[in-house]
N, C-alpha and C positions, 0 to 999 in steps of 0.2 A: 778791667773794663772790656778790654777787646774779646775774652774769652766769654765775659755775659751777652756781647752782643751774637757773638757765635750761636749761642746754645739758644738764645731766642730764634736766630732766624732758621737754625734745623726745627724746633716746634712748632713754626710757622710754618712751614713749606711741609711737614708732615700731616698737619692736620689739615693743611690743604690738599694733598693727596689722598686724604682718607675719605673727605666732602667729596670728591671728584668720582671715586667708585659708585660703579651700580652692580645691579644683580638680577636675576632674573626668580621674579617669585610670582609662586602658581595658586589663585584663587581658588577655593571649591567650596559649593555650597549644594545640599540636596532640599529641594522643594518641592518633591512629592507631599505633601502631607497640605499643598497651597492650590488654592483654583489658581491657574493663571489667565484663564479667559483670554487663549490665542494673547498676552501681554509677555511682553520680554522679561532679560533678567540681565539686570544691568551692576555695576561693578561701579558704585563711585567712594571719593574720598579726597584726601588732600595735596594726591598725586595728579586730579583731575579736576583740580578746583570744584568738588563736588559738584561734579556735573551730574544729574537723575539721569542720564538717558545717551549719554555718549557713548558708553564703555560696554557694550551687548556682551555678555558672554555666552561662551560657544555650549548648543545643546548636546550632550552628552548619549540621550535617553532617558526614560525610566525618573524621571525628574533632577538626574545632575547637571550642573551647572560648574564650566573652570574658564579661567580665564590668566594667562600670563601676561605678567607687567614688567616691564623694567622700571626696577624704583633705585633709586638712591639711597647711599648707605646708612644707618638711622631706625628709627623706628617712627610709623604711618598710622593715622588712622582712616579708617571706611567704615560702608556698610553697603550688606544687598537693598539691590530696590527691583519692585518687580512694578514693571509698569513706568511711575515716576514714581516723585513726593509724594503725587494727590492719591495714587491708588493703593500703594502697598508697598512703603519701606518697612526695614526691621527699624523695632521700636525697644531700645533699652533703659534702667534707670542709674546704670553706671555700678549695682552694687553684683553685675554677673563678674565670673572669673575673666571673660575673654574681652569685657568693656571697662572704659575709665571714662569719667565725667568729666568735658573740660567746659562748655557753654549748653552745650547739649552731650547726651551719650551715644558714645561708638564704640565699634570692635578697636581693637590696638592690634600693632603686627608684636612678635618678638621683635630683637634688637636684631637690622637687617646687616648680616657682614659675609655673607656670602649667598652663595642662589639654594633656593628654600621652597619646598610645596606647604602650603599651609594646612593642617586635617580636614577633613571633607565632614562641615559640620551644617548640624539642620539650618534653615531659615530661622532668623530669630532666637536664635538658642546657641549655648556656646557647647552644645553635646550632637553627638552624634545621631542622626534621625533613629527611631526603633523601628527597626522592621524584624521580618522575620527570619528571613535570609540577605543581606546590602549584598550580597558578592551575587545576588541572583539577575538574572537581565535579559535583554537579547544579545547574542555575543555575534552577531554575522553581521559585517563590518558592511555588506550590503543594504541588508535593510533601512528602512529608514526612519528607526528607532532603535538604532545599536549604540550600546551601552559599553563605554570604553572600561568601565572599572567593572561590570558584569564578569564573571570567571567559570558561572554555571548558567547556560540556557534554560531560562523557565518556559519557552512556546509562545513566546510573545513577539516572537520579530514583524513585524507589519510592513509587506509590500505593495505597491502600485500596480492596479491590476485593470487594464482598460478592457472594458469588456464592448463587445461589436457582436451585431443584428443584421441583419439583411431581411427586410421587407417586401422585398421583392416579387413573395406570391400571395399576399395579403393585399386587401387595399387599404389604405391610406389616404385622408381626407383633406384637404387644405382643413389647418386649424387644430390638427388629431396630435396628441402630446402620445410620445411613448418614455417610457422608465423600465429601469431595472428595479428588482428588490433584492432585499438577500439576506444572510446573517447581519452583513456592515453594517446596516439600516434599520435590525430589526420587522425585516418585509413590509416594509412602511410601501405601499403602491403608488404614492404618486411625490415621492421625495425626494429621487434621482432621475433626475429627467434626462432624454440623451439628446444627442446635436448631431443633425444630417452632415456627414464629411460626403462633402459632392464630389470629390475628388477616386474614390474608392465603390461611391454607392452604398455606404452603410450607415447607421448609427451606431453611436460610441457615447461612453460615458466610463471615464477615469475616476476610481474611489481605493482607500486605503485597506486590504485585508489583512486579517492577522494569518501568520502560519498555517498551515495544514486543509484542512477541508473544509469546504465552503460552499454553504448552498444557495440557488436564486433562480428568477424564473426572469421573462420579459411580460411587458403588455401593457397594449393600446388603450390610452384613456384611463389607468390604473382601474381597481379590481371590480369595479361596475362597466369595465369596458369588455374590449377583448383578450384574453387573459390567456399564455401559454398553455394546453393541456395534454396529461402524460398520466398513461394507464398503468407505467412500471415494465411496459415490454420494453421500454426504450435502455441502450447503454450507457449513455449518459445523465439518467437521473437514479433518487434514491428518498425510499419514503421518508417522511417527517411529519407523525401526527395523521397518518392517515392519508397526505397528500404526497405528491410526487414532483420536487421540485432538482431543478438542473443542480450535479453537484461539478465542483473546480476543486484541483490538489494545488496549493499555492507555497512553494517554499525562494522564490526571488517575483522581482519585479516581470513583469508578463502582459502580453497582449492579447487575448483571446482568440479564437479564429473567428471567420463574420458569422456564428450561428444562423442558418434559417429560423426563423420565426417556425416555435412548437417541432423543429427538428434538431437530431444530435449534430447533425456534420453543416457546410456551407450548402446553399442554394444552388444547384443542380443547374448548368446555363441548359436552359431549354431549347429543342428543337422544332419547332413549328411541326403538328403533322394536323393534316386535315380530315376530320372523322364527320361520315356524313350518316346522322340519325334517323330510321324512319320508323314510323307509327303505321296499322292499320286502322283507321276508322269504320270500315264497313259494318260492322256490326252496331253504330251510333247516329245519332240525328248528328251534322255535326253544326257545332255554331255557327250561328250567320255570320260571328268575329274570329271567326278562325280557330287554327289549334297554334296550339304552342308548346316552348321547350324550355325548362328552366332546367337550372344545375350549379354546381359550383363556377362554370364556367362562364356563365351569367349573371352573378351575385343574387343566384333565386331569382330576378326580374322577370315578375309574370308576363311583362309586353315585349320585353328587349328583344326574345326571338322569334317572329311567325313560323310557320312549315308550309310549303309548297305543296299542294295538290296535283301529282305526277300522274297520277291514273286509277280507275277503280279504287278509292277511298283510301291509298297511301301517302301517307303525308311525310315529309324528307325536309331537312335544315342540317346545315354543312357548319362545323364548329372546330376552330384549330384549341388543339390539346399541344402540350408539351409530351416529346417521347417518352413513353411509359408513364408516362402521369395518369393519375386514380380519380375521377370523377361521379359525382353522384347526380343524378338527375332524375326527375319525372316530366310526364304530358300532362299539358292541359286541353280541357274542350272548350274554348274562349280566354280570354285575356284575365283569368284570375282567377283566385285560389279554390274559389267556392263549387270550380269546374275541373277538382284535381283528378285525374286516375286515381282504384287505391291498387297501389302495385302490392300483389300477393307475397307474403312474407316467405317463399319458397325461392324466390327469385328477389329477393330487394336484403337493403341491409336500413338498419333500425334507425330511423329520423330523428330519434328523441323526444317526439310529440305523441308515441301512442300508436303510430306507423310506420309504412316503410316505404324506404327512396328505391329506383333501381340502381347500379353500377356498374360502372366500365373501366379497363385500362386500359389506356394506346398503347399501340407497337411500335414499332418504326420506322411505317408507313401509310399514305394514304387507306383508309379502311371504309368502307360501306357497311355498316350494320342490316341485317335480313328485317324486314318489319317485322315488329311483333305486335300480337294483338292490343289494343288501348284496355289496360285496369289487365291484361295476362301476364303469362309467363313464354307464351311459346305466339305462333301464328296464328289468326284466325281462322275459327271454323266456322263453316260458312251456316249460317243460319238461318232456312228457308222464312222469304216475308210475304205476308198477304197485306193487299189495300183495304186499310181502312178507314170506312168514309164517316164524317160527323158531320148531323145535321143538328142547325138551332134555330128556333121561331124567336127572334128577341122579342115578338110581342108589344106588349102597350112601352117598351124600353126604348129611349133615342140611344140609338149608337154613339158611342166615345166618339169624338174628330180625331184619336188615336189608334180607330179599328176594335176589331171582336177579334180576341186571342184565343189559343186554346191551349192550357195548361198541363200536360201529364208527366207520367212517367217517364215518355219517350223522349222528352227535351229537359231532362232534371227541373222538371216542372217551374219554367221561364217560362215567367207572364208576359214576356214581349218576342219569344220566339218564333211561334206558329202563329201568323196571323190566317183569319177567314176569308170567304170569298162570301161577299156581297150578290146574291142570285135573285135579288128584289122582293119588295112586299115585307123588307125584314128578315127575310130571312137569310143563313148562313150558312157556307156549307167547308168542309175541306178531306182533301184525302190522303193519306199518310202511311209510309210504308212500316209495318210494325212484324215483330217476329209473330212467329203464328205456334198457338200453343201457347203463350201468354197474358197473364193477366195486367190487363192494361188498367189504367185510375186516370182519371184526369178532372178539369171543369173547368167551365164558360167565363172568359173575363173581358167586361165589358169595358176593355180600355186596355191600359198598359200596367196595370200595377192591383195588388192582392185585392187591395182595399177596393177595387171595385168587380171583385170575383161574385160569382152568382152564391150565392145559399144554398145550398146541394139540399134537400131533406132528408130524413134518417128512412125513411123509408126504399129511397131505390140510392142510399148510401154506403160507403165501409167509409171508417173510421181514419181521419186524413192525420193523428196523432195529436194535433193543434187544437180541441175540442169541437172540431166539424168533423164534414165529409166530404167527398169525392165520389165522385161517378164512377163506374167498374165498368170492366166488359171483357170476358175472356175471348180470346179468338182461337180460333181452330185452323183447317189448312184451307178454306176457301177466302176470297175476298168476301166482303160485308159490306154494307149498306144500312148504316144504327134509325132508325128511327129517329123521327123529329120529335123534340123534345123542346118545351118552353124552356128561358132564363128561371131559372130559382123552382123547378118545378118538376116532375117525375114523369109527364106527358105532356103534348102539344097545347098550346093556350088555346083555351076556348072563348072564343070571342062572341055570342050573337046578340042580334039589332040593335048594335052598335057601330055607326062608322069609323072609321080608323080614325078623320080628323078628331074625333071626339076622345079617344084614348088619349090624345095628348095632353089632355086637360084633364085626365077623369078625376084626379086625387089633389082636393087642395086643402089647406096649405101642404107643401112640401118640401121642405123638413117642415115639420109638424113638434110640439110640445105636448111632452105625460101628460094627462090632465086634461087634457083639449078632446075638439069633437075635430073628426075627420071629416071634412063636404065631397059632396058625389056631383057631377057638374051634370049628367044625367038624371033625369026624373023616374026612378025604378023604386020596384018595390022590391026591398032587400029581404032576403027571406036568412041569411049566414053570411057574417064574415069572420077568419082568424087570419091569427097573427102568427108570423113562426122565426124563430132568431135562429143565429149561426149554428146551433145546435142542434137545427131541425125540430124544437120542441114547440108544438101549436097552442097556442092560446085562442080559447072564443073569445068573441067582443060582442059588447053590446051595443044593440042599434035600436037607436032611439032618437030623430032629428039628425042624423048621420052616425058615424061609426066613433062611439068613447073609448079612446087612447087611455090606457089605463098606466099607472108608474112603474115604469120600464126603465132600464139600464140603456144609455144612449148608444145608436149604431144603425144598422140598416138592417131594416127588416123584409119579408116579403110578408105580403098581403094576397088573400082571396076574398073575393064577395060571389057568394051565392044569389042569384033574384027571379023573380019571373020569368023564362025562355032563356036560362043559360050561368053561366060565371068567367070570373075571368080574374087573371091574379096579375099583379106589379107590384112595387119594391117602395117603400117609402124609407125615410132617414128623421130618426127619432133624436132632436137634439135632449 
């Protein structure tokens, strides 16, 4: 009896020290072949009270998954779950090699009695994943998708590559988004957006690259904004497709340097130097609104800079440049575009619109530019001017409350430039210094604007391109003195026994309608009258109880009536 009670209590105390052993054993599962939608990969089972989501195991790369447990000695069952329950455990029917059915199906460990890695076997399957090469990976213990069971690098290590901008010679708008594009992306333009670090003065934006060469560009407002651009002289880019996009060699994690915006290296700290611009005008009417300077160092802004009238027709504006910085600029004759120079393509570099800008580079230091001539290349030459004088009879016309203008070639033909002098009786008069040897063009506007310009006729006309005309007049090397000449008319109005009050009423209705009789507020005998449109082309009318308006095209016309002791012509407006 004593000897049976022996041999029980060593079988007891041994299979209690066998219950008491653990071991150390190593999970692995490969889940490349799973989306896991940024979802873990978790490790449960009976060692975890099947917990879905406790047990994360550790990523590997390249889609392995291990995880070491200390388990107890015995045989366990589990399964992978990615995610939890709800989105994606392995699902077995218990009749695989590596599962047994006890309520539900799971994997089985072998019988555990000592520490044990278990085969590194697919999701859901009790075989090993197919691929093409499993020993293939990223093997640089760096990256950050290095693949501990990898043995041959396939070129897929993927590092952390913060890429930085400096904006600094650009402008920048409250509200204005900027991005990177690149291979990572796909050159998606407005996908990687970056974040001003005020700390440094740059923008930055952190994305994953794979190994080796990698190309991308910056730009403001993605690719309908302002967009990096590069001709291929630059050493830091390389075509792709015809375009020229910045390339990066990437083999660990990296910070980029602050690129300048459309340059290889950082932004240049600028030196303030102050460069003062001068124009000659002498050879120009110049505007009543001044001249001005636009350039890169303006943002183009045709008002932002006026110029100073220093003496005899040079005009001067002082503009700090950074040292050695490259600027492109032109003058203007008033406050906008329509008043540009066209600077000579022997001297200017190509604008992109079919023109050309001038340009400069600072030194470093204060610099005076020599005037050059406005629309030349060099100084002006001086070009002898004679006065010449314009008379005009407005006639049976009331004058605009705006003034009688005078339109020509000499004032890039502004209808609000040249106003007349009022010398009484209607009449108009002005004098103007014009080069001599020149054909000059111009014509009479009774107001401020086209729409109330005289009707030149084709007969003491040239051809103004618009399907009218304009008035000529060459000049030679004396002053002149043109002849008076009526509004809308090739000679002086002739007015007889007619009082002037009475001109003011001579035409009614007016505006008048096709179709209708024109009334004479005078009692004459008409002997002719025509009609002549913007084309200088005359039409007879017939007079019969006044003058019939025949179906005409709406707009302003002049009128003459021929009568007994004289004629006399004014303008009617044909609705």
């Amino acid at each position: 009896m004593k000897n049976l009670l022996l041999t029980f209590s060593f079988l007891f105390f041994s299979f209690a020290f066998a219950k008491a052993q653990t071991y150390e054993v190593t999970f692995q599962v490969d889940v490349s072949a799973e989306a896991l939608d940024e979802n873990n990969v978790y490790l449960a089972g009976d060692f975890n009270d099947w917990c879905d989501n406790c047990t994360a195991m550790n990523d590997l790369g390249n889609g392995q998954f291990s995880f070491t447990y200390t388990l107890q000695a015995g045989v366990h069952y589990y399964k992978y779950v990615i995610g939890s329950w709800d989105i994606n455990p392995e699902n077995f029917t218990g009749n695989e090699s590596c599962s047994v059915l006890t309520d539900v199906a799971n994997r089985v460990t072998p019988l555990i009695d000592s520490d044990l890695t278990l085969d590194n076997v697919c999701f859901n399957s009790c075989e090993t994943c197919e691929t093409e090469n499993p020993n293939e990976g990223c093997t640089d213990p760096e990256a950050q998708n290095y693949n501990e069971l990898a043995t041959t690098d396939d070129g897929s290590c993927e590092f952390l590559v913060t890429f930085q901008v400096d904006l600094s010679q650009i402008t920048v708008n409250e509200g204005d988004q900027i991005y990177v594009a690149g291979d990572f992306n796909e050159f998606c333009g407005d996908c990687s957006e970056m974040t001003f670090d005020e700390i440094n003065n740059v923008w930055t934006k952190t994305e994953t690259l794979v190994e080796g060469l990698n190309h991308f560009k910056f730009n403001l407002n993605g690719w309908e904004g302002n967009v990096e651009y590069f001709d291929g002289s630059e050493p830091c880019v390389e075509a792709e497709g015809g375009i020229y996009n910045r390339v990066l060699e990437v083999n660990s994690d990296l910070i980029t340097p602050a690129f300048c915006f459309n340059e290889c290296e950082e932004c240049s700290v600028g030196i303030p130097i102050l460069v003062i611009f001068q124009v000659d005008m002498s050879n120009e009417l110049v505007s009543d609104d001044g001249v001005y300077i636009v350039g890169d160092f303006n943002d183009w802004d045709e008002t932002a800079t006026q110029m100073t009238d220093i003496d005899n027709g040079v005009y001067q504006a002082g503009v700090f440049m950074n040292e050695n910085e490259i600027t492109n600029y032109k003058y203007l004759n008033g406050p906008d575009y329509s008043f540009e120079e066209t600077v000579p393509q022997e001297c200017g570099v190509d604008n992109g619109f079919g023109g050309f800008n001038r340009t400069y580079q600072a030194g470093e230091s204060t610099e005076t530019l020599a005037p050059v001539c406005f629309g030349n290349c060099s100084e002006c030459t001086v070009i002898p001017m004679v006065n010449l004088t314009f008379n005009l009879n407005l006639g049976p016309e009331e004058a605009s409350e705006d003034g009688v203008h005078l339109a020509g070639s000499f004032n890039n033909f502004d209808p609000a430039a040249s106003t007349m002098v009022n010398i009484g009786d209607n009449f108009y008069e002005l004098t103007l210094q014009v080069p001599e040897n020149t054909a000059v063009t111009y014509k009479f506007i009774n107001g401020i604007d086209f729409d109330q310009s005289e009707i030149v006729p084709f007969e003491c006309g040239v051809d103004d391109g618009f399907g009218g005309y304009n008035r000529n007049y060459n000049t030679s090397t004396v002053d002149v003195l043109l002849d008076v000449v009526c509004f809308s008319s090739c000679q002086d109005c002739i007015v007889e026994n007619i009082e002037k009050e009475s001109l003011d009423i001579l035409f009614y209705p007016n505006p008048i309608s096709a179709g209708t009789r024109l009334k004479i507020s005078e009692s004459l005998q008409l002997n002719k009258a025509t009609l002549m449109n913007n084309l200088g082309q005359e039409i007879e009318l017939s007079i019969n109880q006044g003058i019939f308006i025949p179906e005409l095209p709406s707009g302003m016309y002049s009128i003459a009536v021929w009568y007994d002791g004289g004629w006399f012509q004014s303008r009617i407006l044909l609705n």
